[in-house]
N, C-alpha and C positions, 0 to 999 in steps of 0.2 A: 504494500500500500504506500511506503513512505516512497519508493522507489518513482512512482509512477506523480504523486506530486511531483517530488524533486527534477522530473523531466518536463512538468506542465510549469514550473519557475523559469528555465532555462527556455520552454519555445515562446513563454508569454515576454520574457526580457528580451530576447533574439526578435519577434515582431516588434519590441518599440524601438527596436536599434534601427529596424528595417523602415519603421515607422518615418524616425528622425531624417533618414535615409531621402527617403522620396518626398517628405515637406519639405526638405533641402532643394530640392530638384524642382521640385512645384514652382517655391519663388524664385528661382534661378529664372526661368523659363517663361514664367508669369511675366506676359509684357515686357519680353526683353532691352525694348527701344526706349523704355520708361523703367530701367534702373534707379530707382532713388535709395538714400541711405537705408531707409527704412526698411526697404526690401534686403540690400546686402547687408543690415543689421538680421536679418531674420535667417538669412543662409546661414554666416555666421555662427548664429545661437544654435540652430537644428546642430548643424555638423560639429560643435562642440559638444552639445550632449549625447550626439551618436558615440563620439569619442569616450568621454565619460563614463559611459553606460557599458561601454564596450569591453573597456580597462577593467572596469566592475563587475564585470561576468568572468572574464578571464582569473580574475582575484580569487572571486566567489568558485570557481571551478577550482583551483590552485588549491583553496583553504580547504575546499570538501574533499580531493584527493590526499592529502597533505594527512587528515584530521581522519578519515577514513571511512568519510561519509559518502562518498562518493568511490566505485573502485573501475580499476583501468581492466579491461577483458583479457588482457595479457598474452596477445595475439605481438612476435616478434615480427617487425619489419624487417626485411631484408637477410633472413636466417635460413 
């Protein structure tokens, strides 16, 4: 049971990264000829918190293997 939240944490943060992602893209594109700050303040923001968000699953994923709440299937690359 905990397994299967712990995977519904990871794809609900993965869509807001995805999220961030394409509001980035939106106002990028949104009236490209009519760029004002206001819009490149908004890409800006989106793609800092994609980054954000990003670093913090990577962590969150680190601390759960690390801690050993999370484990790796133990399948060797290249063996």
């Amino acid at each position: 049971m905990m397994q299967g939240i712990q995977k519904l944490l990871v794809i609900a943060i993965f869509l807001v990264i995805v999220y961030n992602l394409g509001s980035a893209l939106w106002y990028m594109l949104h009236k490209p000829e009519v760029q004002d700050e206001a819009s490149r303040t908004r890409v800006v923001r989106a793609l800092t918190r994609r980054i954000g968000i990003s670093i913090g699953l990577i962590l969150l994923v680190a601390i759960a293997l690390y801690t050993g709440i999370l484990q790796s299937h133990g399948i060797r690359v290249g063996h």
